[in-house]
DOBAKOL-623683 format. One record per residue: x, y, z of N, C-alpha, C, CB in turn; residue in one letter. Coordinates in steps of 0.02 Angstrom, whole numbers, padded with zeros to 5 digits, always signed. Glycine has a CB too. Layout:
BEGIN
XYZXYZXYZXYZA/...
END
This chain:
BEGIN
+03688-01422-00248+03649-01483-00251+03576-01465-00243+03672-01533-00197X/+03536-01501-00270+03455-01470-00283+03437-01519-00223+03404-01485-00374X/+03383-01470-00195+03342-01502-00127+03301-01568-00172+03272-01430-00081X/+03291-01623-00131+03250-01674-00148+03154-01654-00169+03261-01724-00079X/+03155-01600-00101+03112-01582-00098+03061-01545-00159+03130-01558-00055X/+03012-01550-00178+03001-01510-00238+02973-01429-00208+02939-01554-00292X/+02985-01401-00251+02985-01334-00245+02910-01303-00232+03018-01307-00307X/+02872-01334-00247+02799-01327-00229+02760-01368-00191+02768-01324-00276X/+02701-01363-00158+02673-01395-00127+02635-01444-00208+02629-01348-00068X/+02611-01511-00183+02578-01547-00233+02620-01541-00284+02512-01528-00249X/+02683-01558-00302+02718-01566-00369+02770-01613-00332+02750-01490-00412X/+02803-01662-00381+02842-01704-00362+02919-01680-00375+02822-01765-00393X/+02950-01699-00337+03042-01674-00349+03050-01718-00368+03101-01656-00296X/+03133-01701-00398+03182-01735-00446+03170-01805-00411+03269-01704-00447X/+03215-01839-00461+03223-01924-00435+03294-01921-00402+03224-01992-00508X/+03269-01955-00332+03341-01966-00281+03372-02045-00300+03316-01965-00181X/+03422-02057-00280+03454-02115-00276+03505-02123-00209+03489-02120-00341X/+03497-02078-00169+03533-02093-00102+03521-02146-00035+03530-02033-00075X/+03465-02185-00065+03464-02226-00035+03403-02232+00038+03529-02225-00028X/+03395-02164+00049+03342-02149+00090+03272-02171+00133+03332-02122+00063X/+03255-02198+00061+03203-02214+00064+03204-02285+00101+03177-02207+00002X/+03242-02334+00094+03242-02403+00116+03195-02396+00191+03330-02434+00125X/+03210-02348+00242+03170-02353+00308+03106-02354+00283+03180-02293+00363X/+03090-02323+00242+03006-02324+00224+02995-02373+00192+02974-02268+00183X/+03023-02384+00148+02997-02463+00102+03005-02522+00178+03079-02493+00008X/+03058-02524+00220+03046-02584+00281+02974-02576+00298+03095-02575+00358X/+02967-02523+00324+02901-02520+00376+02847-02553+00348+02874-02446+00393X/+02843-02545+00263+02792-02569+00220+02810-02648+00193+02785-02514+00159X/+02838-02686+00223+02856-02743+00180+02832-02769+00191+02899-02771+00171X/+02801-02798+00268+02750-02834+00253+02689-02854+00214+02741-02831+00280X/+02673-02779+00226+02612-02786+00178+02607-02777+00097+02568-02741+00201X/+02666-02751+00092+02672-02751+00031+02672-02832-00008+02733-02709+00022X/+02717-02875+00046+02716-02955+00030+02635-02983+00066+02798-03001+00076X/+02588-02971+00081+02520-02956+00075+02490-02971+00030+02507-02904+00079X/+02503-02901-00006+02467-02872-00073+02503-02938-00123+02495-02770-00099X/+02557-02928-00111+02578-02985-00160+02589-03063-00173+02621-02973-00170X/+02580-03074-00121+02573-03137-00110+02642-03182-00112+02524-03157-00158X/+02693-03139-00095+02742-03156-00106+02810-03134-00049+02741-03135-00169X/+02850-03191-00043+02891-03155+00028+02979-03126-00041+02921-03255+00128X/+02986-03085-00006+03043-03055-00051+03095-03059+00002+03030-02974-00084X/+03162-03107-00038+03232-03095+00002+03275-03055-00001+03268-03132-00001X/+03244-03011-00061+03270-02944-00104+03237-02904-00122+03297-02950-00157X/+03239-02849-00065+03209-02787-00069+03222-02717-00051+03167-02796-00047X/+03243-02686-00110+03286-02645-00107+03282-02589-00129+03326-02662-00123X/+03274-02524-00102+03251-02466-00133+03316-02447-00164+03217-02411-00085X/+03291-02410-00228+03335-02403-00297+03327-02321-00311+03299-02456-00371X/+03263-02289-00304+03274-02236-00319+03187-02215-00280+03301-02228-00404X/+03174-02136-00278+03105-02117-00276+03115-02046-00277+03062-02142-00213X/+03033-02024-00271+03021-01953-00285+02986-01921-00219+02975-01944-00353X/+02979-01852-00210+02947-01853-00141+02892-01797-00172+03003-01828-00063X/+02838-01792-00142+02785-01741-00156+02766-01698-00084+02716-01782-00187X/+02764-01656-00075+02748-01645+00000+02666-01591-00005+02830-01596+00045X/+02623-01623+00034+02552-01614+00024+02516-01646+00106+02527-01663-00058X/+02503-01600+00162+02483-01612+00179+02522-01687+00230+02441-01599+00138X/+02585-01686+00232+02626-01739+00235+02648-01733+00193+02612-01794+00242X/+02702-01805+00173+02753-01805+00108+02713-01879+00079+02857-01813+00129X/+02705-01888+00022+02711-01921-00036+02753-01971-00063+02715-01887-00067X/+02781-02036-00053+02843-02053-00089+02844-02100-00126+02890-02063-00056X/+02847-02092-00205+02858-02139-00246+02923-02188-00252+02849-02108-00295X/+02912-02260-00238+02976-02255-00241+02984-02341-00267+03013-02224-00163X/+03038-02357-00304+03060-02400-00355+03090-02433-00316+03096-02379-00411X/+03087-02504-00282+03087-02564-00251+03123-02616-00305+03012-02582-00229X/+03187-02647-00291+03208-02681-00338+03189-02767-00283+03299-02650-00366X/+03155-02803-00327+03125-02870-00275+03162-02929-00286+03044-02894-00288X/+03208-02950-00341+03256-03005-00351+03253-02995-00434+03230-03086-00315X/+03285-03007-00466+03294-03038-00542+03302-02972-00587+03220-03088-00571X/+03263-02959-00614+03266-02904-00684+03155-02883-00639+03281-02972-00819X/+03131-02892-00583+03087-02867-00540+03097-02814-00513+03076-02900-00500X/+03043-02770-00509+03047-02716-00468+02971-02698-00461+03094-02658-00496X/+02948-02684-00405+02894-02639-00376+02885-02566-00372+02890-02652-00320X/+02838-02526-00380+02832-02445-00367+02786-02454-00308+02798-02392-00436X/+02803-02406-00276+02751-02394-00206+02747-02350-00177+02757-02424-00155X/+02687-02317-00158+02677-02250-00156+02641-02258-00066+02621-02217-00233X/+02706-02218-00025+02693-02234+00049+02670-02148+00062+02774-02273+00101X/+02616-02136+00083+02614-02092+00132+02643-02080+00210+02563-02092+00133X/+02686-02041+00220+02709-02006+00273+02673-01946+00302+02767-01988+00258X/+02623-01979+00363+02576-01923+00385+02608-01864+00437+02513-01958+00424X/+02599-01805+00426+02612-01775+00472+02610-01787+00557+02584-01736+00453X/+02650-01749+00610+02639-01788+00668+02573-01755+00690+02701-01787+00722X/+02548-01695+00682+02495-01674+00692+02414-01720+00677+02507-01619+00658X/+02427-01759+00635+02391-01819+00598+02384-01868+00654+02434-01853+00530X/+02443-01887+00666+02467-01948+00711+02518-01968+00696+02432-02004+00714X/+02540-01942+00649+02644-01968+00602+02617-02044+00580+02752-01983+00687X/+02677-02060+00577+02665-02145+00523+02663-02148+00471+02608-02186+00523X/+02674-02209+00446+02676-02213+00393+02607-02282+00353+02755-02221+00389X/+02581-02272+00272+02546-02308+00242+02571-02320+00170+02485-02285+00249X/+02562-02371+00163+02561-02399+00076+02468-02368+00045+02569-02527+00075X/+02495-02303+00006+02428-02304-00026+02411-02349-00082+02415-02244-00048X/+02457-02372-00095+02469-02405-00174+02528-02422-00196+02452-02364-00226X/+02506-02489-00237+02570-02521-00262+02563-02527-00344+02582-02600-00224X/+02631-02552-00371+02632-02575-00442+02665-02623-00437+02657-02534-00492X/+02661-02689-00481+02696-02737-00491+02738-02729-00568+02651-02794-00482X/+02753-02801-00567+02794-02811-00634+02792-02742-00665+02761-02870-00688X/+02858-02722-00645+02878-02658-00658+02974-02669-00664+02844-02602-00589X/+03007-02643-00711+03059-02661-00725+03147-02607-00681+03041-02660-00809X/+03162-02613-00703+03197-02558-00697+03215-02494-00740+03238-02580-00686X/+03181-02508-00801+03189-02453-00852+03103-02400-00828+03192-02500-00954X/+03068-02430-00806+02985-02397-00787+03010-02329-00768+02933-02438-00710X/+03000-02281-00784+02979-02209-00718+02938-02230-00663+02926-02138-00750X/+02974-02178-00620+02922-02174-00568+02874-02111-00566+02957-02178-00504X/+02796-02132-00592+02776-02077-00598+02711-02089-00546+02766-02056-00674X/+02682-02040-00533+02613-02045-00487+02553-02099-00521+02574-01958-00482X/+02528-02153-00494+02499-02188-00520+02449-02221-00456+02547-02227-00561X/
END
């Protein structure tokens, strides 16, 4: 089985679907319903990618109700940093056929 992890520093690994990610997409929901102006009763991580740089990187595909989905790219700071976690960036109206690519 191939590590999630990508094999280099600053390059993104394969696409996971184990489910993982959901603790990180919680931490960010608020604000993600913030940014969006919108409260979601369905929010559900579907798949993502991880980059590890200085911390890890995680793209990751948010399914929000209907034929909806979000991309969101949370930084995971090292604990040396202070650990924690941030939403650097989001995408909307984004489907389920979209990649998840760095954006």
């Amino acid at each position: 089985m191939a590590s999630p992890e990508p094999p280099i520093r600053g390059a993104y690994g394969e696409i996971i679907t184990d489910g993982k990610s959901q603790k990180y997409c919680d931490q960010v929901k608020s604000e993600v319903e913030e940014k969006t102006g919108k409260e979601y009763t369905e929010y559900v991580a579907k798949q993502y990618r991880i980059e590890r740089a200085g911390g890890r990187n995680f793209l990751i595909k948010v399914h929000v109700g209907g034929d909806d989905h979000v991309h969101l790219r949370v930084y995971e700071k090292l604990p040396c940093n202070g650990g924690g976690l941030e939403l650097s960036n989001m995408q909307q109206s984004k489907s389920h056929h979209d990649p998840i690519e760095y954006f």
